[in-house]
C-alpha positions as CSV (number, residue, x, y, z in Angstrom):
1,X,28.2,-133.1,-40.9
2,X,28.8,-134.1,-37.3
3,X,31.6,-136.6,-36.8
4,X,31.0,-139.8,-35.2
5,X,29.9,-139.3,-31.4
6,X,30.8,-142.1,-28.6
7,X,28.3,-141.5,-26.0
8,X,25.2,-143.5,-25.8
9,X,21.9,-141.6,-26.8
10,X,23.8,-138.5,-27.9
11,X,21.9,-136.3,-30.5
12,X,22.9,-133.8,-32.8
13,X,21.4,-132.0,-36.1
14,X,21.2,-132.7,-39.3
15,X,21.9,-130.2,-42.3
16,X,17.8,-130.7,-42.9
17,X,17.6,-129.8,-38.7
18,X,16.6,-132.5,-38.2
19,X,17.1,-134.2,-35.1
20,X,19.4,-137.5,-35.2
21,X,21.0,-139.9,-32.8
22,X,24.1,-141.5,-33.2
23,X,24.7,-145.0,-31.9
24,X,27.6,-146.4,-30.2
25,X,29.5,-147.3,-33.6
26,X,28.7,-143.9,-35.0
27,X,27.8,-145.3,-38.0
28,X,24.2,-144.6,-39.6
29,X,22.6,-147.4,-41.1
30,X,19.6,-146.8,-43.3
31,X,20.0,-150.5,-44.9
32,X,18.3,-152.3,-42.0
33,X,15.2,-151.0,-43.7
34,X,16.3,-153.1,-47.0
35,X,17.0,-155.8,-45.6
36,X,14.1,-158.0,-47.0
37,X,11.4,-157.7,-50.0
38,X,8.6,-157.3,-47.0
39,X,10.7,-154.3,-45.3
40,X,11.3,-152.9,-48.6
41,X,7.5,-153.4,-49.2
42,X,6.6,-151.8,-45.7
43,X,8.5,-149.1,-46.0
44,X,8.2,-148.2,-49.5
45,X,6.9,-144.5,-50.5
46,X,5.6,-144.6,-53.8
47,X,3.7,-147.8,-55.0
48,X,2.4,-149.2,-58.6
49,X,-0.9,-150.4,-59.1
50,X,-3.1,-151.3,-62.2
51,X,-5.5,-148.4,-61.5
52,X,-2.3,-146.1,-62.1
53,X,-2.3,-147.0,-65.4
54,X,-4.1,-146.3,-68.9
55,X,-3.5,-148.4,-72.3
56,X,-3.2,-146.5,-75.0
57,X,-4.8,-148.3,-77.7
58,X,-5.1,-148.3,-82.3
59,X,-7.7,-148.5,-84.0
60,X,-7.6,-149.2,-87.7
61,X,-10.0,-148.4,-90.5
62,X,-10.7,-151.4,-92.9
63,X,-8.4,-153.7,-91.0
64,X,-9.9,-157.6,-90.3
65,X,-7.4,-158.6,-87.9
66,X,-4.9,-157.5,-85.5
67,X,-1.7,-156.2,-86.8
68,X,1.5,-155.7,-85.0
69,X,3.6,-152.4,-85.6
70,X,7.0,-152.6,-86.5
71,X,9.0,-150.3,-84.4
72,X,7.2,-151.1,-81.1
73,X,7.1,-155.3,-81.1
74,X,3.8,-156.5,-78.7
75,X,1.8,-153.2,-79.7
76,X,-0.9,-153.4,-82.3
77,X,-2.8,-152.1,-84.4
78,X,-6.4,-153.2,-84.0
79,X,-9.9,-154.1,-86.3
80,X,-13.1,-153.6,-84.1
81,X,-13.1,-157.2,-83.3
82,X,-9.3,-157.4,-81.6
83,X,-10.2,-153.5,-79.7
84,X,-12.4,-155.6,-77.9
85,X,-11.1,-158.4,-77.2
86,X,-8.1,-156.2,-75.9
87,X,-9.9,-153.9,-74.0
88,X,-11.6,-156.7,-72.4
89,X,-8.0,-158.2,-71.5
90,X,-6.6,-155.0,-70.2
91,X,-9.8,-153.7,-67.6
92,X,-9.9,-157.8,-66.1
93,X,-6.1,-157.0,-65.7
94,X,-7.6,-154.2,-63.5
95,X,-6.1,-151.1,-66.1
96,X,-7.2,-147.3,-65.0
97,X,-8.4,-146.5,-68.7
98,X,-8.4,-146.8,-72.0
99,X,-6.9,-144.3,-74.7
100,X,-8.6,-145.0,-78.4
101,X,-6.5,-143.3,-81.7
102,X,-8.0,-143.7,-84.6
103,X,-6.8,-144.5,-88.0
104,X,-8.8,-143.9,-90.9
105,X,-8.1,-144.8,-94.8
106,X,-5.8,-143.0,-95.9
107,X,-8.0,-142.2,-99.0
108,X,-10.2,-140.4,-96.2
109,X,-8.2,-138.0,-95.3
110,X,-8.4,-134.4,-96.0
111,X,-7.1,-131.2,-95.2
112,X,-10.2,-130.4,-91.9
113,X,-9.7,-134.3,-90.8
114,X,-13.3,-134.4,-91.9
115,X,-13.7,-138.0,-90.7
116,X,-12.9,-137.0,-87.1
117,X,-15.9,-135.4,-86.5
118,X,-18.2,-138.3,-88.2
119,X,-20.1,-140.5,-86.5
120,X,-19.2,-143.0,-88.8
121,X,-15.3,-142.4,-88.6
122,X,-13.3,-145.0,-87.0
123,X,-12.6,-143.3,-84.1
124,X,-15.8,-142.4,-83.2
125,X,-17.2,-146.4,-84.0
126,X,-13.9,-147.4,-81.8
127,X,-15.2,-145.2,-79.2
128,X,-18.6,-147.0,-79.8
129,X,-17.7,-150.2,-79.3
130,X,-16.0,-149.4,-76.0
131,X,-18.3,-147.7,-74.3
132,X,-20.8,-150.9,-75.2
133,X,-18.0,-153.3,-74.2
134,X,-16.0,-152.2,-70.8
135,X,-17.7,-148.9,-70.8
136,X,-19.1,-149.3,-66.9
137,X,-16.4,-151.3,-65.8
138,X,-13.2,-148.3,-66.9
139,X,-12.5,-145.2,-68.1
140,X,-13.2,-144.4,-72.1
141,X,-10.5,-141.9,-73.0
142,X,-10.1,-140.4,-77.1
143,X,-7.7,-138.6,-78.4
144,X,-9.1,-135.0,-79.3
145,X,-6.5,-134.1,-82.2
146,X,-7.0,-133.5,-85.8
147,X,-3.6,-135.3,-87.0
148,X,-4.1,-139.3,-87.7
149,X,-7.3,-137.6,-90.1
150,X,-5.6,-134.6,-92.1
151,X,-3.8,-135.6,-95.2
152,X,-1.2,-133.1,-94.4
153,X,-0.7,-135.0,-90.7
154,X,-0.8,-131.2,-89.0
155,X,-3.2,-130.9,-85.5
156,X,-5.1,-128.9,-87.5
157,X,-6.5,-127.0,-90.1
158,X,-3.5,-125.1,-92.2
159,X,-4.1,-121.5,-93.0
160,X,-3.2,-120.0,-96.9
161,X,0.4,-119.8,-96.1
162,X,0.3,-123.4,-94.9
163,X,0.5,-122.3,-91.1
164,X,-1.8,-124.2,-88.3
165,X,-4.7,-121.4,-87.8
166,X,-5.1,-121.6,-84.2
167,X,-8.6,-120.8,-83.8
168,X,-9.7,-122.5,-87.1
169,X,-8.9,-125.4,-85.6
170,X,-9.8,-125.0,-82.2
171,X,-13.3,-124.5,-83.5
172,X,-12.5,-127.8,-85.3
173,X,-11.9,-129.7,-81.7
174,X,-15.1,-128.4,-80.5
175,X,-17.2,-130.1,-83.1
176,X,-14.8,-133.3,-82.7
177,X,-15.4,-133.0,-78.7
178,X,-19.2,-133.7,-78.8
179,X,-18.7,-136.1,-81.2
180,X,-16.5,-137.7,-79.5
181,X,-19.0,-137.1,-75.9
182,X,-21.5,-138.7,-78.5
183,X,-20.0,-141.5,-79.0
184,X,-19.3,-142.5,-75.8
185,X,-15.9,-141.3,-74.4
186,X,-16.0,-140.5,-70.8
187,X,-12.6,-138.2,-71.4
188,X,-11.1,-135.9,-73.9
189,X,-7.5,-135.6,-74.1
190,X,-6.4,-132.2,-75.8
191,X,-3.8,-133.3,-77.5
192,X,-3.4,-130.8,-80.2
193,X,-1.6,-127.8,-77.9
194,X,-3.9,-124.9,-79.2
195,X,-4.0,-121.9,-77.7
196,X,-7.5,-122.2,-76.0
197,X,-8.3,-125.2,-76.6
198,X,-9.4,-126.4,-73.1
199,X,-11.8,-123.4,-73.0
200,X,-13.5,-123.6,-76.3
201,X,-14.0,-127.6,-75.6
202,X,-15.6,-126.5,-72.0
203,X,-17.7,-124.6,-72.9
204,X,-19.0,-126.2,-76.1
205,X,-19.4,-129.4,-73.9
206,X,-21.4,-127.3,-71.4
207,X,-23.9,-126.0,-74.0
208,X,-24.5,-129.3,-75.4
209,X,-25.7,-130.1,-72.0
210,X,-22.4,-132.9,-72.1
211,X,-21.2,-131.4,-68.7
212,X,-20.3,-134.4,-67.2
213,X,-17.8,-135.2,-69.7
214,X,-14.2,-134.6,-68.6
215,X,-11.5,-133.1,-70.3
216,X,-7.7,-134.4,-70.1
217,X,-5.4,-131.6,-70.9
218,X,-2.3,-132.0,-72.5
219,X,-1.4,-129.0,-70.2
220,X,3.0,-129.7,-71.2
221,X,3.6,-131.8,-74.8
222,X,7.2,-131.1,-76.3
223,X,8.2,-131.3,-79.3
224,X,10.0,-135.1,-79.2
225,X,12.4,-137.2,-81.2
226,X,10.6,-140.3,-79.1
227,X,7.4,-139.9,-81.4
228,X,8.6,-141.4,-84.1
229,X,7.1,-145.2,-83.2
230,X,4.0,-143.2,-83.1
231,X,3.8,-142.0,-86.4
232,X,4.1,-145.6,-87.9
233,X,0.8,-146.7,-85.5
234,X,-1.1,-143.6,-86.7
235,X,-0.1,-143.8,-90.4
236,X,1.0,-140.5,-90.0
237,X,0.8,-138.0,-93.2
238,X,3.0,-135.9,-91.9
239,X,5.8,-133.4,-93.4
240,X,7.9,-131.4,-91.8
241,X,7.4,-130.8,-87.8
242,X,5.1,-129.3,-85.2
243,X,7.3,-127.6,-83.2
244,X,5.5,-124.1,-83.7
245,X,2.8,-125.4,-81.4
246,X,4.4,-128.2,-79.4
247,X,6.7,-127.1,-76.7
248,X,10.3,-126.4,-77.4
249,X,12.8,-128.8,-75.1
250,X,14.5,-126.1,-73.7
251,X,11.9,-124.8,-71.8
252,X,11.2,-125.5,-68.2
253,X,8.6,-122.0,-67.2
254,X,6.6,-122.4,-69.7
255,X,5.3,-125.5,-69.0
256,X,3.8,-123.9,-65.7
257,X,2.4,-121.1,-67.9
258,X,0.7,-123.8,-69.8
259,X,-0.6,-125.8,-67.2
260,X,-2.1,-122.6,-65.4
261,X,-3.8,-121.2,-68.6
262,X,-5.5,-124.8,-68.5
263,X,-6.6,-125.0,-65.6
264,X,-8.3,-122.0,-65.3
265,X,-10.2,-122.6,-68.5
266,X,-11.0,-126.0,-67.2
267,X,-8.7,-128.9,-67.0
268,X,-10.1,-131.7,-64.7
269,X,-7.0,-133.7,-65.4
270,X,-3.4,-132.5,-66.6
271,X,-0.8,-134.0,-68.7
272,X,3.0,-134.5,-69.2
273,X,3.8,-136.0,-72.2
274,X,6.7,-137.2,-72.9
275,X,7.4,-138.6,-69.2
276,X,11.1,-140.1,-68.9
277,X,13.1,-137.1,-70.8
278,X,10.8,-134.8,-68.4
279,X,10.2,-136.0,-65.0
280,X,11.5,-132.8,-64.1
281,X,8.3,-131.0,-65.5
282,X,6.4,-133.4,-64.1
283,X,7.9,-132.8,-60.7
284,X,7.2,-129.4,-60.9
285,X,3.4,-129.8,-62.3
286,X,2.2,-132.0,-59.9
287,X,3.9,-129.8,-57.2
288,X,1.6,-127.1,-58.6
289,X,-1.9,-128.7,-59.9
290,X,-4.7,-129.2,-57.7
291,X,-6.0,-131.5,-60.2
292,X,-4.8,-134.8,-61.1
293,X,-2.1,-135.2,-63.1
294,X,-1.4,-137.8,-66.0
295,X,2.0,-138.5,-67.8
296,X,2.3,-140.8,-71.2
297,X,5.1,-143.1,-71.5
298,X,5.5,-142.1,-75.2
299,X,5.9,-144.5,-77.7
300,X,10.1,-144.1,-78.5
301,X,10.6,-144.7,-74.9
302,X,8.7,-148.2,-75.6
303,X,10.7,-148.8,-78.2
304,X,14.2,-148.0,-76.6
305,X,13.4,-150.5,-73.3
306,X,12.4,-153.2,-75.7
307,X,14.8,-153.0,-78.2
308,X,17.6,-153.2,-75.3
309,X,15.9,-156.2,-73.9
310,X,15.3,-157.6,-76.9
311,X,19.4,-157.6,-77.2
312,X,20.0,-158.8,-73.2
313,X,21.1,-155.7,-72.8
314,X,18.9,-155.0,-69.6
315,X,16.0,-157.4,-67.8
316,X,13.0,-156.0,-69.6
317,X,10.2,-156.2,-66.5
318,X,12.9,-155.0,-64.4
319,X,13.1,-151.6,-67.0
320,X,9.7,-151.4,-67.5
321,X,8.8,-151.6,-63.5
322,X,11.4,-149.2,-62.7
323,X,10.5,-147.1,-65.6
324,X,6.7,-147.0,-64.4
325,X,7.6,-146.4,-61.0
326,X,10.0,-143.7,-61.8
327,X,7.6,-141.6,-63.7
328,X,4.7,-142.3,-60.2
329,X,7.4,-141.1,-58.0
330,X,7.7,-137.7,-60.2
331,X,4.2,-136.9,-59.2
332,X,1.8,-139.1,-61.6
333,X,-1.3,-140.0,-60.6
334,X,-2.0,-141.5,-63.9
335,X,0.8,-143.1,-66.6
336,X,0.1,-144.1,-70.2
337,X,1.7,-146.7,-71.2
338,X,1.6,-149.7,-73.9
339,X,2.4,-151.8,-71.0
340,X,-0.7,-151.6,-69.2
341,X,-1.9,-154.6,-69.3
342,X,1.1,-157.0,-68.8
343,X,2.4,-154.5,-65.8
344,X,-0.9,-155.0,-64.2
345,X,-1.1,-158.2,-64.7
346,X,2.9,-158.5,-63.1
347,X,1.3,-155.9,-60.2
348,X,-1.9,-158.6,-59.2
């Protein structure tokens, strides 16, 4: 780097080539742009808004009132009743979307998640009551995965050996996709990371004559240790792990290999999940998609920034702000986050 130069109005080149001038001091000074919140605000190159951000959202068969989950304090698990109260909440806060997981009874489950694909299961009533609710005022988003509804808690259907069957399963998602278009969702999100998944769902959609409903892919989901709050708001059944069709950590290429297969069989929106442990993959997705691109703010990372703040250990709307515009400056056009609504309402 050049040293510091003397004469007025002398330039010289950055390592970038970029032209620079030095002043009279020599000395650089990239903190007059700091200086104050409306400088900061002027100048700033990534912003935060409430349409960036989706709420994912519980809804629990049986249940008469709301019930919060234990491992992620201010989340909940919701009857009918509280969905829409929250929903209502979270789109007047000015939220991008809604993501609706259902939870059945556990005596309903069974090894094809039968109840995911009735009309009368609790996601597809959620999705219901939604769509009649905020449905022209936000985005209806369901979770296309077999998990919270097989009693084995696998994303799908197991095979003799006790293997996922890929294509058993993705045949599974098709018939769970137009019931899910049925019932009102205006976006599937692929969450189970079959091999063809996005495909089969297309084109299903498309002969139901449901082409207007959009799929999210979960184009690059690893294998976490953050899911674990997860489980407890699904009443997860299951044993063992899924890391035979979730993406290993390790793995950096294949994540673009994933997002291309997608897209060609017809992603209109992509997804990173988890975010914070893989801004990195994010980075390089949304360096690469021509589509949007979604990340989720997974449900351990919740838990860690609120747990900490919880202690004093770190100003929780300070985490969560930075957190939320971390994960944006990767490349997001869309986070999912529990803390939709209150960081919306922080951002109006």
């Amino acid at each position: 780097m050049p040293g510091p130069v003397a004469e007025r109005g002398r330039w010289s080149r950055a390592p970038t080539g970029t032209p620079r001038l030095h002043t009279m001091s020599g000395i650089e000074r990239p903190r007059r742009l700091r200086r104050t919140p409306a400088l900061r605000r002027l100048v700033a190159e990534t912003s935060l808004e409430p349409r960036h951000l989706v709420l994912p959202m519980f809804v629990v068969d049986g249940l008469s009132e709301p019930r919060e989950i234990g491992s992620m304090p201010g989340v909940f698990q919701h009857s009918l009743d509280s969905l829409r109260k929250a929903a209502t909440e979270a789109v007047a806060a000015g939220v991008g979307g809604l993501m609706l997981f259902g939870v059945p009874k556990p005596e309903d489950k069974d090894p094809l998640g039968s109840r995911a694909t009735d009309p009368e299961g609790i996601l597809n009533r959620g999705l219901r009551a939604l769509a009649a609710e905020v449905g022209d005022a936000t985005v209806v988003m369901a979770d296309t995965c077999l998990d919270e509804f097989t009693d084995h808690g696998h994303c799908g259907v197991l095979d003799g050996s006790g293997a996922v069957d890929n294509d058993a399963t993705v045949r599974r998602y098709v018939e769970m996709a137009l019931a899910q278009a049925e019932a009102g969702a205006d976006l599937l999100g692929t969450s189970g990371m079959m091999d063809g998944q996005v495909g089969a769902i297309r084109a299903g959609l498309d002969e139901a004559g449901r082409t207007d409903t959009a799929i999210l892919a979960y184009a690059a989901k690893y294998a976490s240790a953050f899911y674990g709050p997860f489980r407890e708001a699904v009443a997860s059944s299951l044993e063992g792990d899924r890391r035979t069709y979730q993406q290993d950590a390790a793995n950096r290429r294949e994540s673009i290999r994933e997002l291309e297969l997608d897209l060609e069989q017809g992603a209109d929106i992509v997804m990173v999940k988890p975010a914070m442990s893989y801004l990195d993959i994010l980075r390089e997705v949304a360096d690469r998609s021509p589509v949007p691109v979604a990340a989720y703010q997974i449900s351990g990372e919740y838990s860690m920034i609120t747990a900490a703040a919880e202690r004093g250990w770190i100003d929780r709307r300070g985490a969560v702000l930075e957190s939320l515009t971390g994960i944006r400056r990767a490349g997001a056009d869309i986070v999912l986050t529990y803390w939709a609504t209150e960081a919306a309402l922080w951002l109006s």
